[in-house]
C-alpha positions in Angstrom: 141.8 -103.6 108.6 141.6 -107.5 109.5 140.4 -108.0 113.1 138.9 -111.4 114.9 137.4 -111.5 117.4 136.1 -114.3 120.2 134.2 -114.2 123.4 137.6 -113.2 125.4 140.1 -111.5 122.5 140.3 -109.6 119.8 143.1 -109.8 117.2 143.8 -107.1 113.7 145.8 -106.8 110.9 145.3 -104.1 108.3 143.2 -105.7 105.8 140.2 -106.8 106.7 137.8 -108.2 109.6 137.6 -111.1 110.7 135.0 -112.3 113.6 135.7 -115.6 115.2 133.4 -117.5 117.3 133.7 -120.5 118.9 133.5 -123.7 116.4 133.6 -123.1 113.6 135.3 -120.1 113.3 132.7 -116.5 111.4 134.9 -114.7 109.2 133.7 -111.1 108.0 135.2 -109.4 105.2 135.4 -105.7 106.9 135.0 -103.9 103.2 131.6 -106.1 102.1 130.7 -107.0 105.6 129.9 -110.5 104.0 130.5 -113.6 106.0 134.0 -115.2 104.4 134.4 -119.6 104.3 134.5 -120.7 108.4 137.6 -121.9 109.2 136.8 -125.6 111.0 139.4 -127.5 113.1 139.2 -127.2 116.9 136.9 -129.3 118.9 136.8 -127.0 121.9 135.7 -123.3 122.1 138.1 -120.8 121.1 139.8 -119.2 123.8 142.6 -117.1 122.4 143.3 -115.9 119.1 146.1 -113.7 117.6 147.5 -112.5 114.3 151.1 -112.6 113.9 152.8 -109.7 113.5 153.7 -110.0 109.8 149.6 -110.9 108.6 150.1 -113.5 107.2 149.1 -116.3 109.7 146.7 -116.5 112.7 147.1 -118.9 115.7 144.0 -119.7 117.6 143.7 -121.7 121.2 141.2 -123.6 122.2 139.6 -125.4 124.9 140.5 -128.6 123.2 143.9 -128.0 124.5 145.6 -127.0 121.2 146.9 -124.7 118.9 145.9 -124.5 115.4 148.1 -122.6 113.1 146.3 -120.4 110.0 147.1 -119.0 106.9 145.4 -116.0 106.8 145.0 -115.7 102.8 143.8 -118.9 102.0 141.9 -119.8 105.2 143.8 -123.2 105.7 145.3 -124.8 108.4 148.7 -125.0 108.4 149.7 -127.4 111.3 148.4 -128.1 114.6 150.6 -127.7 118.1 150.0 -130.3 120.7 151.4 -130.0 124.5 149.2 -128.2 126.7 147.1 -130.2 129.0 144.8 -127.2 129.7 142.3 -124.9 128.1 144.9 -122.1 125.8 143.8 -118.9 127.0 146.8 -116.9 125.8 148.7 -116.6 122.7 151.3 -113.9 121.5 153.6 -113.8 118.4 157.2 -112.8 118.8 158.4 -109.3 117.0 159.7 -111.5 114.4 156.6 -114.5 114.0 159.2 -117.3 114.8 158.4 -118.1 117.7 154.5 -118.2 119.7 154.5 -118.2 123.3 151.1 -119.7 124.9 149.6 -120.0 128.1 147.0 -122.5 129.9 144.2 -122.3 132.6 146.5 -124.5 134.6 149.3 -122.4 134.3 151.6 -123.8 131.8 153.4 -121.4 129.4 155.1 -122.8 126.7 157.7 -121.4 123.7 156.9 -122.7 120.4 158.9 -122.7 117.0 156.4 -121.3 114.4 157.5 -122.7 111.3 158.5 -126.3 112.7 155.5 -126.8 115.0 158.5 -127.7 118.3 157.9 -127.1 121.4 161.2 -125.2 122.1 160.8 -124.7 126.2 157.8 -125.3 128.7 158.1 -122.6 131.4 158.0 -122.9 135.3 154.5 -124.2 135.7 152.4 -122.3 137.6 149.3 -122.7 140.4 147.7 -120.4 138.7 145.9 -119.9 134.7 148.1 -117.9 132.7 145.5 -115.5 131.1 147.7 -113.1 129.3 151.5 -113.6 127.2 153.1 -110.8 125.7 157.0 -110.5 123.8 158.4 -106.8 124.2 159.1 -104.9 121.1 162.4 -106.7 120.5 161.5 -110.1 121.5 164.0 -110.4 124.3 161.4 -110.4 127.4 158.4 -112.6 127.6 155.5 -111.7 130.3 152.9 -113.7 131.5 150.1 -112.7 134.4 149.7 -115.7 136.6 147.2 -115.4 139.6 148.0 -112.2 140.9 151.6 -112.0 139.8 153.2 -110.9 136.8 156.5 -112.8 135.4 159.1 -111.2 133.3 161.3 -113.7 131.2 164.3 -113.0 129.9 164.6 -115.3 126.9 168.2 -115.3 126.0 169.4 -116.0 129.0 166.3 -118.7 129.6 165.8 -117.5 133.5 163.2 -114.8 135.1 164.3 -111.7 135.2 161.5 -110.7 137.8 158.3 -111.4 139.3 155.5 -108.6 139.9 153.7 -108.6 142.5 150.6 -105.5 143.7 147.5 -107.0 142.0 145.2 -108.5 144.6 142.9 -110.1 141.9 144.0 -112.7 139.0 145.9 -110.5 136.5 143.6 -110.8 133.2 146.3 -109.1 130.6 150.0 -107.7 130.0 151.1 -105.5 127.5 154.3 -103.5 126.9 154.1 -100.4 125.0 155.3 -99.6 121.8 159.4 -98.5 122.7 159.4 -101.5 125.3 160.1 -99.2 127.7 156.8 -99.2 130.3 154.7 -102.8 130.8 151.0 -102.5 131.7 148.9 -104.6 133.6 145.4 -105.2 134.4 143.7 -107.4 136.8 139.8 -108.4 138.1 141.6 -106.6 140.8 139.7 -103.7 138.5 143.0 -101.9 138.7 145.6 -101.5 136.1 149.4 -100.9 137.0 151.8 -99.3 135.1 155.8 -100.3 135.5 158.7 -98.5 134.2 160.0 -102.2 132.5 163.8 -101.4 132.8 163.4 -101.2 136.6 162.3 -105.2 136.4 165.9 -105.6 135.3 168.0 -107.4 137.8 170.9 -103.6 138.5 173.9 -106.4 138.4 176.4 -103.1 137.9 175.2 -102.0 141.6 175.5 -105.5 143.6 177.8 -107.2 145.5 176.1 -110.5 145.2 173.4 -112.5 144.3 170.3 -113.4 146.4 170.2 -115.9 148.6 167.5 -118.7 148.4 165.9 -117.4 151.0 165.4 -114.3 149.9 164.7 -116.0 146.2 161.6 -117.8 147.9 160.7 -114.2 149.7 161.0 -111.7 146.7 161.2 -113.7 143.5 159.1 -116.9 143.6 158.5 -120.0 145.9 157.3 -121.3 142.7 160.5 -120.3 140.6 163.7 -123.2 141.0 166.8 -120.6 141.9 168.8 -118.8 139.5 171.6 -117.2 140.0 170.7 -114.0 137.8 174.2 -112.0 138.0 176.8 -113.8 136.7 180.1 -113.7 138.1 178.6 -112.4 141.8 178.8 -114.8 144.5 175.8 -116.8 145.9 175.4 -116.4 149.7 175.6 -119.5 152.1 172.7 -120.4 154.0 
């Protein structure tokens, strides 16, 4: 089993173990429980760390405002992702390691393209850090906790599908389990929340029409630019 870990994450495979501290990086081999070469390259203390889901690289976030992209066997860096302009506090691989969604202490979230290093899409900033990402089992929802609300992306149509609210504290981490079906959330709230996902589905098949701004700014997001999230359903006047 492979797991790193730093002061706020902890990230496995299934080979070894790997323990990652701020910089440079303490690798452990989990078999020998040696110390393995330090991997060197951020300038900031490590905030976020993650394995992709096929082993074979790690992405760590830093303080120093950037990703650094690693391949696990050899211990080298394999390119660096610039665009944040905030601490990266939250990383998460997509089902298939193309794509790495991350998130900032001053609430950026951004969609990156794994094996080019492009920044593919840079999310509705938010007041708020965004202290946990996570992709569904499929890849075709993206949460993030911001503040005390949790946002649920749908990414082929590139528009919110929902925003969660109930938390009273800063939600902390997001994670869906394992058939997608329920997402869980915890927050310094000291409560976690469980939430049958499909429900955060817009029920087009049942409307008549789509929300008004008003009631976008009430339910959704004052932060969130309007959507119209049903096609083919009229928007109401003002």
């Amino acid at each position: 089993m492979l797991v790193a870990l730093a002061a706020q994450e902890i990230a496995q495979t299934q080979d070894a173990v790997q323990v990652i501290s701020e910089i440079p990086y303490i690798l452990w081999d989990a078999a020998t429980r040696q110390p393995l070469p330090a991997l060197k390259g951020h300038t900031g203390s490590v905030m976020s760390i993650v394995f992709s889901p096929d082993s074979r690289q790690l992405a760590s976030g830093s303080a120093d405002e950037t990703i650094i992209l690693w391949n696990v066997t050899t211990g080298q860096p394999l390119s660096t992702f610039k665009g944040h302009t905030g601490s990266v506090f939250s990383l998460a691989f997509s089902p298939d390691s193309s794509r790495l969604a991350s998130g900032s202490l001053n609430g950026e979230t951004i969609l990156w393209n794994v094996a080019t290093g492009q920044l593919l899409s840079t999310f509705m900033r938010y007041s708020s850090g965004v202290k946990s990402v996570v992709f569904n089992p499929d890849g075709s929802q993206l949460a993030w906790g911001s503040g005390d609300n949790i946002i649920i992306w749908d990414m082929a149509a590139d528009q919110p599908l929902s925003t969660l609210r109930g938390h009273t504290g800063s939600v902390s981490s997001v994670a869906f389990s394992p058939d997608g079906r329920y997402l869980a959330s915890g927050s310094n709230d000291r409560s976690i929340r469980i939430l049958d996902a499909k429900f955060a589905q817009p029920p087009c098949q049942w409307l008549t029409r789509n929300l008004s701004r008003q009631e976008w700014r009430q339910f959704v997001s004052p932060d969130l630019p309007y959507r119209k999230i049903c096609p083919g359903l009229p928007i109401p006047a003002e």
